[in-house]
DOFI-823751 format. One record per residue (C-alpha): residue number from 1; residue in one letter; x, y, z. Coordinates in steps of 0.001 Angstrom, whole numbers, plus 500000, padded with zeros to 6 digits. Layout:
[NUM, a, [X, Y, Z]]
...
***
This chain:
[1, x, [721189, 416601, 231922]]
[2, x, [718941, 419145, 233509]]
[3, x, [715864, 420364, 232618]]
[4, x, [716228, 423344, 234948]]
[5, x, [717546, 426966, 234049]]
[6, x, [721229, 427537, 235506]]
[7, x, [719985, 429681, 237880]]
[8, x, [717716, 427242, 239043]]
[9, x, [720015, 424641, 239167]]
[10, x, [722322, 426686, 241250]]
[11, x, [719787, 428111, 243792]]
[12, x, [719732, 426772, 247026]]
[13, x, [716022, 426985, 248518]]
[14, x, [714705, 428778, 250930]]
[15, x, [714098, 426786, 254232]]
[16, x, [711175, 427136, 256032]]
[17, x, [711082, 426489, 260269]]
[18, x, [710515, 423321, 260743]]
[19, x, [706524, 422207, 261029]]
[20, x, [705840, 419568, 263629]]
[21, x, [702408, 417960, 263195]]
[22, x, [699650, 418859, 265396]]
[23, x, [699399, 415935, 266842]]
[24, x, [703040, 416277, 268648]]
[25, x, [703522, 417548, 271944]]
[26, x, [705833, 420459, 270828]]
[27, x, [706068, 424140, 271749]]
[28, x, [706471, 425564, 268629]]
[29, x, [708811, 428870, 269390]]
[30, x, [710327, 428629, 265888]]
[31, x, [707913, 430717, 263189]]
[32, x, [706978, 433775, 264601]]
[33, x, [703137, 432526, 264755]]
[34, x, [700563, 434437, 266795]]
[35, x, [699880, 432708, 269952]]
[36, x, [696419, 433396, 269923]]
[37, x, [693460, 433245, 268394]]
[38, x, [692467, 434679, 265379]]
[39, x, [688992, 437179, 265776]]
[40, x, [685650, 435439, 266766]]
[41, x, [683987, 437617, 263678]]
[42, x, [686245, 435819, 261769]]
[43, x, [686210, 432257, 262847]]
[44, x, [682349, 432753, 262479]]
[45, x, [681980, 433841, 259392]]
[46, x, [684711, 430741, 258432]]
[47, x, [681506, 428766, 259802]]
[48, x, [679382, 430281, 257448]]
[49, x, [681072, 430129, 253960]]
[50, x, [678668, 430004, 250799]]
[51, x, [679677, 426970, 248848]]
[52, x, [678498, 428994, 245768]]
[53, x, [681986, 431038, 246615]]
[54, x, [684194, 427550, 246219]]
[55, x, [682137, 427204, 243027]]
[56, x, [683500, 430120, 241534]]
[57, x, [686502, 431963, 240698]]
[58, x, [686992, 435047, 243226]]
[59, x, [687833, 438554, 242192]]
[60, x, [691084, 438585, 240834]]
[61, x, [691846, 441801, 242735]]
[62, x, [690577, 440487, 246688]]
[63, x, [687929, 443443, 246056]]
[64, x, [686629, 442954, 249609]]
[65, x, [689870, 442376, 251413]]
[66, x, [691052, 445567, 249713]]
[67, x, [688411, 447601, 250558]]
[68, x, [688587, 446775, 254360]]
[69, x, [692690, 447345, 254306]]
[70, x, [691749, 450995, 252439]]
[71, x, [689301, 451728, 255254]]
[72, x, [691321, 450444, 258011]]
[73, x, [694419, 452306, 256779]]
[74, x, [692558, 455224, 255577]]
[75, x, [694217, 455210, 252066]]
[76, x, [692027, 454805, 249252]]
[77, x, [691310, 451697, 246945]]
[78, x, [693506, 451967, 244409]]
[79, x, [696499, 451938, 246538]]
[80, x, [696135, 448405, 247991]]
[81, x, [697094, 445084, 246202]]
[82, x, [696176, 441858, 247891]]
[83, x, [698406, 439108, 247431]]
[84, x, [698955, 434970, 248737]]
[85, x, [700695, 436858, 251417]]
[86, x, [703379, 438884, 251547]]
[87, x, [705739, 436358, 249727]]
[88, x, [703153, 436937, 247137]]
[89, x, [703824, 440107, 246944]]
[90, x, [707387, 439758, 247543]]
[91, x, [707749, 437939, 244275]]
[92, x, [705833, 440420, 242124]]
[93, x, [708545, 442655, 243122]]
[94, x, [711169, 440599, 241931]]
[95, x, [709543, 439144, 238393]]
[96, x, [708272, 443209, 237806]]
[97, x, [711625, 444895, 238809]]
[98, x, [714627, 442735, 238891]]
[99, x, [716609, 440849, 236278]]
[100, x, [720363, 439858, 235453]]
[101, x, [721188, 443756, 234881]]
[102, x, [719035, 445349, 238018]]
[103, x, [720426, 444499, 241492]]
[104, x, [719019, 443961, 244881]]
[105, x, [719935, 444941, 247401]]
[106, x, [719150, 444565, 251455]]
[107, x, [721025, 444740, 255053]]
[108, x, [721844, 441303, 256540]]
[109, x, [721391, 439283, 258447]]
[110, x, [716998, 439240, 257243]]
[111, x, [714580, 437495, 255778]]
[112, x, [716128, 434749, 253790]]
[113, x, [713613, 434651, 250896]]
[114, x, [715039, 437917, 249872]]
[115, x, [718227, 436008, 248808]]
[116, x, [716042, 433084, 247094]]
[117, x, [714013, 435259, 244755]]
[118, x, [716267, 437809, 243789]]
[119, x, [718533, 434294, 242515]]
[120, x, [715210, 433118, 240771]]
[121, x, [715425, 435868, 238541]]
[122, x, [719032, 435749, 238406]]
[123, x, [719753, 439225, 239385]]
[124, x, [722824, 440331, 241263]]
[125, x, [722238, 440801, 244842]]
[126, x, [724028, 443119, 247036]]
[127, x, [724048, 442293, 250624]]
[128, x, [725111, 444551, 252886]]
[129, x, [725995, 443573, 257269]]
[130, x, [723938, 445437, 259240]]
[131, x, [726232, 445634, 262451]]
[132, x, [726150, 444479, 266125]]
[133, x, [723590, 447229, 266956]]
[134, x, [721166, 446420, 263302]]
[135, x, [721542, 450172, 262427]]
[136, x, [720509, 450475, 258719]]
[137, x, [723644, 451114, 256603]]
[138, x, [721948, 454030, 254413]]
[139, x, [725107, 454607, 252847]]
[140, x, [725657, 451772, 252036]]
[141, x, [722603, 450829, 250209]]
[142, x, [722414, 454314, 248330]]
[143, x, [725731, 453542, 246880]]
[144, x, [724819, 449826, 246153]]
[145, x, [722774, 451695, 242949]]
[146, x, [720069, 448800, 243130]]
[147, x, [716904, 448508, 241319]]
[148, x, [714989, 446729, 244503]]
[149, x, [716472, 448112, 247752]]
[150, x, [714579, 445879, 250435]]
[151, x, [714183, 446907, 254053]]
[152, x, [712397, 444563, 256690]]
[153, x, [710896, 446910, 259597]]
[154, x, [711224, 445748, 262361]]
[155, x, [713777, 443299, 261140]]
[156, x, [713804, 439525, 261553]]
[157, x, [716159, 438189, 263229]]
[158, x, [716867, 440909, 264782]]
[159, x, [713435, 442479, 265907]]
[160, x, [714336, 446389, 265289]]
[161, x, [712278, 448636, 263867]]
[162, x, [713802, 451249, 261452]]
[163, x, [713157, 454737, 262519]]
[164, x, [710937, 456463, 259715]]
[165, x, [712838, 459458, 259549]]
[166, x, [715538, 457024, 258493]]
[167, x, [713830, 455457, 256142]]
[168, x, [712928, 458700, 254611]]
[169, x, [716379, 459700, 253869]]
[170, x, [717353, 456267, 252127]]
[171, x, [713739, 457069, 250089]]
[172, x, [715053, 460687, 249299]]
[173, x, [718512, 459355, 248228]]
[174, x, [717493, 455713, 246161]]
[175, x, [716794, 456313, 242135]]
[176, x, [714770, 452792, 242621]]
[177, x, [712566, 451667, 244273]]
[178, x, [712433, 450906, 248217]]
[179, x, [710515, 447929, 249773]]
[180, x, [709799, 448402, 253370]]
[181, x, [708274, 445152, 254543]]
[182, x, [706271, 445614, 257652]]
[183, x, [705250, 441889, 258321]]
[184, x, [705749, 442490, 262193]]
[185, x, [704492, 446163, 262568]]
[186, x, [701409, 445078, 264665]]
[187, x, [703702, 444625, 267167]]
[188, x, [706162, 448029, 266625]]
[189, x, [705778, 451048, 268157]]
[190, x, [705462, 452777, 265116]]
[191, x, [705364, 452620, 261311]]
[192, x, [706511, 454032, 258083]]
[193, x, [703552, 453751, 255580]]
[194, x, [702868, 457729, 255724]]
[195, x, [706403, 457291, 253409]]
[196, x, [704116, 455940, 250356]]
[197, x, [702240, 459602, 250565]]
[198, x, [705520, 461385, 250154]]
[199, x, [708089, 459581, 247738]]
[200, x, [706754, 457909, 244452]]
[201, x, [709505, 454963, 244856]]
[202, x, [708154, 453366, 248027]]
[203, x, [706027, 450592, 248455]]
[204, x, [704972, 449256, 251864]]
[205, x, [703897, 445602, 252648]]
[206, x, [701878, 444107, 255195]]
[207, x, [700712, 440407, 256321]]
[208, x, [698085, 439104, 258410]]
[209, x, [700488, 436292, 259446]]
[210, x, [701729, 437887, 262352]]
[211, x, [699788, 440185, 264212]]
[212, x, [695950, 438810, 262908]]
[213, x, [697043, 434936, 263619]]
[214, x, [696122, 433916, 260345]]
[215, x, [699142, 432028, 258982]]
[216, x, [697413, 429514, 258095]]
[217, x, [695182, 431926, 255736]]
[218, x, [697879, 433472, 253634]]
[219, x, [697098, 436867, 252970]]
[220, x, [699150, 439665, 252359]]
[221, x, [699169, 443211, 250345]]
[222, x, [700945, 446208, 249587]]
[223, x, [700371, 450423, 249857]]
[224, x, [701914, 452129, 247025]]
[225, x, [700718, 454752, 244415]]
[226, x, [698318, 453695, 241899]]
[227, x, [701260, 453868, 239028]]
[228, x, [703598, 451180, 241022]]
[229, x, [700965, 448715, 241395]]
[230, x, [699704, 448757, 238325]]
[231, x, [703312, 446946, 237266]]
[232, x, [703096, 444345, 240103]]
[233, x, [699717, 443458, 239095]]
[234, x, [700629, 442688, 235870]]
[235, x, [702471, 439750, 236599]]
[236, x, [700625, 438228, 239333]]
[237, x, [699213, 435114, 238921]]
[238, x, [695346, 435931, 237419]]
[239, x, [693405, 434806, 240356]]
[240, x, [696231, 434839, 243225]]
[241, x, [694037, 435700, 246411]]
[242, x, [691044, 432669, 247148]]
[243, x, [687682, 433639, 247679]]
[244, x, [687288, 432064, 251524]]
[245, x, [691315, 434015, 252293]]
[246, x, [689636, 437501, 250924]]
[247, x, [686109, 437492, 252922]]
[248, x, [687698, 436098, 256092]]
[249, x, [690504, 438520, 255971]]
[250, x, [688522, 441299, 255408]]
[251, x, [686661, 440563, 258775]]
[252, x, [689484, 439781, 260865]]
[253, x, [691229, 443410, 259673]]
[254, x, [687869, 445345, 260339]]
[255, x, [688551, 443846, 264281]]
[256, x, [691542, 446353, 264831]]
[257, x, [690446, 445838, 269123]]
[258, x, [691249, 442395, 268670]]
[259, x, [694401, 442623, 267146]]
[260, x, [695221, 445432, 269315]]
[261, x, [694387, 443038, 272083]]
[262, x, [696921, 440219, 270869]]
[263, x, [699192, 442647, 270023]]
[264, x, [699415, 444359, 273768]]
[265, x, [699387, 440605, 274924]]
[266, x, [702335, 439526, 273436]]
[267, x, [704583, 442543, 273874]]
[268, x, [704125, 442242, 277705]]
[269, x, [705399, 438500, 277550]]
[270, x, [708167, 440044, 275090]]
[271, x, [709082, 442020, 278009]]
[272, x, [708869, 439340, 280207]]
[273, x, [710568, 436937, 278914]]
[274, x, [713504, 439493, 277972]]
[275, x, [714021, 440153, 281099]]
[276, x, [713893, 436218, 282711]]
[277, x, [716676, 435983, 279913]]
[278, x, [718630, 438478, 280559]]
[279, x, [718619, 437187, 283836]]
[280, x, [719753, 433672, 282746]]
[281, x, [722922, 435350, 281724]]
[282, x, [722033, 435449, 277411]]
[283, x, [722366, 438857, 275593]]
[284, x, [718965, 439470, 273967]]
[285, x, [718669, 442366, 271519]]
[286, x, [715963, 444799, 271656]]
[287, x, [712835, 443841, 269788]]
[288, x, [709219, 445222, 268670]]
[289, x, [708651, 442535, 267110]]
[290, x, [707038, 438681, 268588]]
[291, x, [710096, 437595, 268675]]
[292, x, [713371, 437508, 270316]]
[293, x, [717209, 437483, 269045]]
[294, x, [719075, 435978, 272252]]
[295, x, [723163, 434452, 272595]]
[296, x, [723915, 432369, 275499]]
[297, x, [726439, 433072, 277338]]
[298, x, [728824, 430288, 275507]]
[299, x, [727758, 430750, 272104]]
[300, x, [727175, 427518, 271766]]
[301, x, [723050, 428261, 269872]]
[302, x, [723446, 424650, 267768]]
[303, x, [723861, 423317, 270916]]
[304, x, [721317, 424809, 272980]]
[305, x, [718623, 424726, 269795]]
[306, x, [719091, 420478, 269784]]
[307, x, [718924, 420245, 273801]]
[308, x, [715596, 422136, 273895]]
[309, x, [714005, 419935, 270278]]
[310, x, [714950, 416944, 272615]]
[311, x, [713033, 418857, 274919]]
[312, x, [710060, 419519, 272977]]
[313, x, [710818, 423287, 271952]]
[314, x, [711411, 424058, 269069]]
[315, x, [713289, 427191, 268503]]
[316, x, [715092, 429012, 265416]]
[317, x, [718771, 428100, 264775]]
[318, x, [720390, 430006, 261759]]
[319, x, [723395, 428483, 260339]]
[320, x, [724753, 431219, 258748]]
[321, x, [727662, 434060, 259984]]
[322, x, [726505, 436476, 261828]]
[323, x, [723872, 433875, 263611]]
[324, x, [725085, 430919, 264170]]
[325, x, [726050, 431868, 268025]]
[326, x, [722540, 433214, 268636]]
[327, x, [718361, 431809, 268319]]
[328, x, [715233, 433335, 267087]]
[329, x, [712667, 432867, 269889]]
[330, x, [709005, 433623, 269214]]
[331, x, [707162, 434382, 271892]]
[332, x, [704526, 432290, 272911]]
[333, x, [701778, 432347, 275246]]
[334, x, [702935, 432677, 278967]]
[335, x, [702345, 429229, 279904]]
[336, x, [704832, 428322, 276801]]
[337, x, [707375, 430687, 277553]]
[338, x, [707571, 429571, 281278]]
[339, x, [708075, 425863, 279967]]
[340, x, [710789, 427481, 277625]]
[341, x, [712681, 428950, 281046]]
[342, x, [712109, 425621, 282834]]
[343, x, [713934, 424208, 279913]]
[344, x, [716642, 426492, 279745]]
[345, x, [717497, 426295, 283830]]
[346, x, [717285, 422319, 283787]]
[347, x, [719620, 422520, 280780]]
[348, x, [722115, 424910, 282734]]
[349, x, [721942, 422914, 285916]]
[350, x, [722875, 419454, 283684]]
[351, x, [719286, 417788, 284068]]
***
């Protein structure tokens, strides 16, 4: 007997990368973490945290978090909505939008979760390939006639960015709405939030996971208009954002140089490491993203992903079609990825 709605009982979980504790001597290539720092404002002001905030409830809406994203972003206040990041967010889309009669729908391969929440609600889900070269099937998706249409930009595994005048036409052509979830953008050469200006059916999402190094933190939000926020926020959870994730956040998005600064940092080791792999013989797909979508020569990515945990890497193996011949590879700090290449030549010379 189960307690458990069907749906429930049939969903298989979303798997997170694996998590080594800190304590192990792993380079951990598998998450898509920042491999720096987060800002010094906001490691200092960490330092500095008023119990009297730990005391109370925090604003239900991240007031202060908001107002730094609106000033950053130059959009005003009412168009931001904070979440427990962008999963947060994620699945105030779903429980606002979809249901057993109201599809989503998304390219594959993606983000995984997309899959696991849609099922939560027990919605149909429409999953459409994406292709050898990732170009978003527009088509495709128009004709799919979903309720959620769900775009990651630039795309993980992949790492390509959707070009915004392509992202305008699926707007233009959807009669719902149209997620574009920009989790990696600090790293892109480009963006697609002016899209929220022009078409009342898109929302855009953003994390400081990625690009401010604040994982750990989890804080997230979306840009829409006022009139499609207003249904996510009604059902988020009442007090969804804590008081110490809003304050910090808020100073480490006012530091733009300093993201800027990571950001620059680890697209040159993207580049860099592309090209030592490309030179090892894999295919790597173009990325703007801080991460890499490689296929060794043989195919053989199971293989390769166990040699290099035995090795102390730890990258991301996919055992699904589509990816199960290729790895995710975040990039890490120089140092990290040269261990990484040591790794890979001892393993291709049979040390």
């Amino acid at each position: 007997m189960s307690y458990f709605r069907p749906a429930v009982d049939a969903l298989r979980a979303y798997e997170p990368g694996e998590q080594p504790s800190r304590q192990d001597d792993i380079i951990k290539l598998n998450t898509n973490e920042n491999p720096y720092p987060p800002s010094p404002r906001a490691l200092a002001l960490l330092q500095q945290i008023d119990p009297e905030q730990l005391r109370r409830y925090p604003d239900p809406y991240a007031g202060e978090f908001r107002a730094a994203a609106a000033d950053v972003l130059g959009v005003d206040l009412d168009w931001i909505l904070v979440g427990n990041g962008s999963d947060d967010i994620l699945t105030m889309l779903m429980r606002s939008v979809a249901d057993t009669t109201r599809p989503v729908a998304y390219p594959v391969p993606t983000y995984a979760l997309y899959r696991t929440l849609a099922q939560i609600q027990n919605a149909p889900v429409v999953e459409i390939g994406f292709g050898d070269t990732y170009d978003l099937p527009v088509d495709e998706l128009v004709k799919s006639d979903a309720a959620l249409t769900l775009v990651a930009s630039p795309n993980s595994p992949s790492g390509n960015r959707i070009p915004t005048q392509v992202m305008d036409d699926l707007a233009s052509r959807l009669d719902g709405l149209l997620v574009i979830d920009e989790a990696y953008v600090d790293f892109a050469t480009g963006n697609a939030l002016e899209l929220v200006q022009h078409h009342d059916n898109v929302i855009v999402i953003r994390t400081l996971s990625k690009g401010y190094a604040l994982a750990g933190l989890r804080l997230g939000f979306a840009v829409a208009p006022p009139t499609l926020l207003a249904g996510l926020a009604k059902v988020k959870d009442s007090y969804n954002v804590d008081a110490v994730a809003a304050c910090v956040g808020a100073v480490a998005y006012r530091d733009v140089v300093h993201c800027r600064d990571m950001a620059t940092r680890v697209c040159a080791s993207r580049q860099r490491l592309a090209a030592t792999l490309t030179e090892l013989r894999f295919r790597v797909w173009p990325s703007e993203a801080n991460f890499l979508l490689v296929r060794p020569t043989d195919g053989r990515a199971r293989d390769l992903y166990a040699d290099l945990k035995r090795r102390g890497i730890l990258v991301r193996y996919f055992d699904t079609p589509g990816l199960d011949d290729k790895l995710r590879i975040t990039i890490g700090t120089d140092a990290q990825n040269d261990r990484l290449v040591m790794a890979l030549e001892k393993q291709r010379n049979g040390e």
